[in-house]
N, C-alpha and C positions, 0 to 999 in steps of 0.2 A: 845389464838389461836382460829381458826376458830372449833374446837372443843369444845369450852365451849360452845358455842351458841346450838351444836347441843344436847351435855346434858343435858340444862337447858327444850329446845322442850321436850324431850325424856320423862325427869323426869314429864311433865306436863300429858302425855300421860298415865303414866303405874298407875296399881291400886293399885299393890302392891311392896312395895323397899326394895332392898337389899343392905344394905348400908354396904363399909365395914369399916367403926369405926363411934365411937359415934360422931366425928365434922362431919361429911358427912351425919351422918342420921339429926342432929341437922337445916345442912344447907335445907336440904328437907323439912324440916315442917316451915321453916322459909318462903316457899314457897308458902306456904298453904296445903299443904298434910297431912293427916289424920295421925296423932301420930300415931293411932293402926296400919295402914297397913305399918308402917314405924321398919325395923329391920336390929341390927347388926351384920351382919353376918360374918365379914372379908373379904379377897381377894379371891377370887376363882383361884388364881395363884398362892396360895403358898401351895394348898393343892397335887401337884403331889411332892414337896420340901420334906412332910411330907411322902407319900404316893409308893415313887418311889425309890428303888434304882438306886443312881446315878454312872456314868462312873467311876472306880479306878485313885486315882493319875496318878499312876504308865503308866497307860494304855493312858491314857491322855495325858502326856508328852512325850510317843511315837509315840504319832500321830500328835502330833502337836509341836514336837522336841522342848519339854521345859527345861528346867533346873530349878527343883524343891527347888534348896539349893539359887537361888535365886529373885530379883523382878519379879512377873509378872503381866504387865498391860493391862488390860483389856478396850479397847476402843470403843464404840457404839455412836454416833451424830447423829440428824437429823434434817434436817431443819428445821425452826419454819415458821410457813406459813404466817406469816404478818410481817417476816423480811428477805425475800427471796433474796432480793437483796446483802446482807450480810452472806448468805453460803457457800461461798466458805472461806471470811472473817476467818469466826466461825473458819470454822476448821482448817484453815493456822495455827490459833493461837494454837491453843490444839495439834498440831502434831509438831510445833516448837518447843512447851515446853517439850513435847516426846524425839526430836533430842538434846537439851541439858542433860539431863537426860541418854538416850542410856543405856534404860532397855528392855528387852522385853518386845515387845508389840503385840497383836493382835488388827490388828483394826477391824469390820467386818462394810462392805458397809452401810449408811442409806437407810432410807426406796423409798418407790418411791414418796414423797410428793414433791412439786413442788420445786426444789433449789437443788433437791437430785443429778440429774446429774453432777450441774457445783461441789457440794462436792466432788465425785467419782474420777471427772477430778484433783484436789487436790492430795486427798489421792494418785493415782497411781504415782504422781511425787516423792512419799516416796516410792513407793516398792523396790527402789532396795537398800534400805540401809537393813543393816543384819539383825540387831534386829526388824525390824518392817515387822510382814507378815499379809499378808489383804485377807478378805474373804467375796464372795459378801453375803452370809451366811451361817449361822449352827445351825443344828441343835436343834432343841430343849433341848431335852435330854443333849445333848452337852453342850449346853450355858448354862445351868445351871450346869453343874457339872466344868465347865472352873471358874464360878460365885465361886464355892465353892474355888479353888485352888487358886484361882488371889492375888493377896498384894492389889490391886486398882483395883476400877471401874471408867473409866472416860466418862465423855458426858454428855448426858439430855437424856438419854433415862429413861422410867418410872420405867423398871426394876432395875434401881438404886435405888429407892426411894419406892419401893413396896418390891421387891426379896429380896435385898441386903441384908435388915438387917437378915433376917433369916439366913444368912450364916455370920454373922459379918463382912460382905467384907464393907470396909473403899470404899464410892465413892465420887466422888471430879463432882458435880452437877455445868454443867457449863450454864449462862445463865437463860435466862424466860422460857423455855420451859415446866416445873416441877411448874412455880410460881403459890402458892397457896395450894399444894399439902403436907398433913402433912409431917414431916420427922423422923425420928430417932438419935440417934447421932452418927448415921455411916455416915451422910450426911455432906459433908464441901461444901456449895454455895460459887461462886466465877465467876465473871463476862469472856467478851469471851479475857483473857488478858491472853498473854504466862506466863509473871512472875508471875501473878495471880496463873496460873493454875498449875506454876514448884512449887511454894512455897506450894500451898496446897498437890500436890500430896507428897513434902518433910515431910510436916507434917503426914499426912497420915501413912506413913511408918516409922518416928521414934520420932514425938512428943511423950512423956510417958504420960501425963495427958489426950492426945487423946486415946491413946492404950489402958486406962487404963476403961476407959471411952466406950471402945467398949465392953470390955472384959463381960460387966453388960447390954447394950446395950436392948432394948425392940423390936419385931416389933410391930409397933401399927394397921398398917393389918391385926395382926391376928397371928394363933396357925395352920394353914392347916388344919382347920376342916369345912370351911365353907361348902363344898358339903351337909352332913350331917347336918348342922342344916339349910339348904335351903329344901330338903327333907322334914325334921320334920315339919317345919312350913309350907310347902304346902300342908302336909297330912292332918292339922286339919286346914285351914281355909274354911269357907263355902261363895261360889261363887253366892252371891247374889245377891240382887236390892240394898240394901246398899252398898255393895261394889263395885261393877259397875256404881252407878250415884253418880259421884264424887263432893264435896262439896268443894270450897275452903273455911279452918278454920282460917286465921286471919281475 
């Protein structure tokens, strides 16, 4: 996406990186970026996961009239920017595979990147069926405690693939959007294909060897402590002539 390009600028610019895991600091020096100013520090979005009490079930399901003893699907999509022409596409598919299925679901709006409107236009053609309610967003706080409660995460948004595993939510990762991005074995990739995407959310929720497999599940993100050890290492590096006139090291 038209986002790696702006990474790759970024990372050339800064002196010092905060990468969160060892493949991402590894890709930085392969760069040419000075090993020493290069550390891991996790995701800086899992650390309010750790840090925050989150919404009660209970309280949760009242507000957003759930029913706790059964599935609930949690669905976020957004455009990808260099297949815009195919948005509407994308998510025809992934809310099809929703309608044969007829679990509940949440879908909440994508973002406003270019393809985002003709999705929207989509999505409302599903509101009026029962089990599917759509929200142009929520909350912060919210979506992460919804994240905790959900049976499934569906779409390409990154909080599937960053958030997710800290709550062992099973997400069904559809598409390029996420490509390239480590995963966990909470992660099932699956192309923009309804049956695709019924079959894995089936899995998801009653394959054993999957279930079994989340239950031991890692995030490779991180532990929510990164704040603190960004802190720690900014307190003792000394902002010099060396570390200011940047060398590339390959």
């Amino acid at each position: 996406t038209v986002d790696e390009f702006a990474r790759h600028a970024i990372t050339k610019l800064v002196h010092i990186h905060f990468a969160a895991t060892k493949e991402s600091a590894n890709r930085i020096i392969k760069m040419g970026e000075d090993p020493s100013n290069v550390f891991v520090v996790g995701a800086p979005g899992l650390d309010i996961i750790l840090n925050e009490d989150l919404i009660e079930p209970v309280e949760l399901s009242e507000k957003y009239n759930l029913d706790l003893s059964k599935p609930i699907l949690l669905v976020i999509q957004h455009p990808v920017t260099t297949e815009v022409e195919n948005a509407p596409y994308q998510i025809r598919e992934t809310l099809e595979a929703i309608m044969e299925l007829k679990y509940q679901t949440l879908v909440i709006y994508p973002n406003a990147d270019a393809g985002g409107r003709k999705m929207i236009e989509v999505i409302k053609k599903y509101e009026k069926y029962p089990f599917i309610k759509t929200f142009k967003s929520i909350p912060h706080k919210e979506y992460l405690s919804l994240m905790k409660i959900a049976s499934v995460m569906i779409g390409n948004s990154s909080s599937g693939i960053i958030e997710a595993p800290s709550f062992r939510l099973p997400v069904v990762n559809i598409g390029t959007r996420q490509g390239g991005r480590e995963r966990a074995e909470n992660v099932i990739d699956v192309g923009y294909d309804k049956d695709q995407i019924e079959s894995a959310i089936k899995k998801a929720l009653y394959d054993r060897d999957f279930r079994e497999k989340l239950k031991n599940s890692k995030n490779p993100y991180g532990d929510g402590k990164t704040g603190v050890r960004v802190a720690e290492i900014l307190s003792k590096i000394k902002i010099d002539k060396k570390l200011l006139q940047k060398k590339i090291t390959y």
